[in-house]
C-alpha positions, 0 to 999 in steps of 0.5 A, spaced: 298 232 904 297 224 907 303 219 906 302 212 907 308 207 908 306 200 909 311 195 911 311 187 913 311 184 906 316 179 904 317 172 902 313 167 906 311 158 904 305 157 904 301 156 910 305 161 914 304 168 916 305 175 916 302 182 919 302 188 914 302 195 917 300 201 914 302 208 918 298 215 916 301 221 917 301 228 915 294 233 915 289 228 917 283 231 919 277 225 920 279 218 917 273 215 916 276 208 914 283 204 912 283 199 908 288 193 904 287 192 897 292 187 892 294 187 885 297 182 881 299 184 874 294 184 868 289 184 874 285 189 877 286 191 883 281 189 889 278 189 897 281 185 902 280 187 907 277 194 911 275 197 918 272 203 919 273 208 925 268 205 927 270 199 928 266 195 922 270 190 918 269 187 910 273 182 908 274 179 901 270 172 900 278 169 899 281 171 906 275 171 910 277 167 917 285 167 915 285 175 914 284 180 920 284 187 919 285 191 925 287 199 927 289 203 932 285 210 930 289 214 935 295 212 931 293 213 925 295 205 924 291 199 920 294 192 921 293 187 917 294 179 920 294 174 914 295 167 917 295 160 912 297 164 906 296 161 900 300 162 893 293 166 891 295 170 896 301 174 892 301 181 890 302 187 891 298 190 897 296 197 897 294 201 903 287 205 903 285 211 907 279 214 906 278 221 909 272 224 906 271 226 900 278 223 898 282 217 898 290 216 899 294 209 897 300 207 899 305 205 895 304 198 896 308 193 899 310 186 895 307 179 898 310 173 896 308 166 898 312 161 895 308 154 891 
């Protein structure tokens, strides 16, 4: 079994920052990339950001040059730096370890930037 915990969330004014981690642990075998995604209610969840093991990275159009996604694979640890953050940008964040076949999500860790 695979746990998650996330941590670095909280309340931020717009244009500060903040860094999210995210922290593996239990019976990993291979991880084949960690992510973030966010949710807001009534809305589905998305992509922000995600890293492979490999060191490839995708980001959402929206985050794209503030957001940097980066991880410490021997950790089993993914970072994510979100800089000038906007009201937008407010949700829960979830952290996404994919490990093939399955995906494990963390149990998210609210963002909040203040208008």
């Amino acid at each position: 079994q695979v746990q998650l915990v996330e941590s670095g969330g909280g309340l931020v004014q717009p244009g500060g920052s903040l860094r999210l981690s995210c922290a593996a642990s239990g019976s990993i075998f291979s991880i084949n990339a960690m992510g973030w995604y966010r949710q807001t209610p009534g809305k589905q969840r998305e992509l922000v950001a995600r890293i492979t093991s490999g060191g490839r990275t995708n980001y959402a159009d929206s985050v794209k040059g503030r957001f940097t996604i980066s991880r410490d694979n021997g950790k089993n640890t993914v970072y994510l730096q979100m800089n000038s953050l906007k009201p937008e940008d407010t949700a829960v964040y979830y952290c996404n370890l994919g490990s093939y076949p399955r995906d494990y999500w963390g149990q998210g860790t609210q963002v909040t930037v203040s208008s």
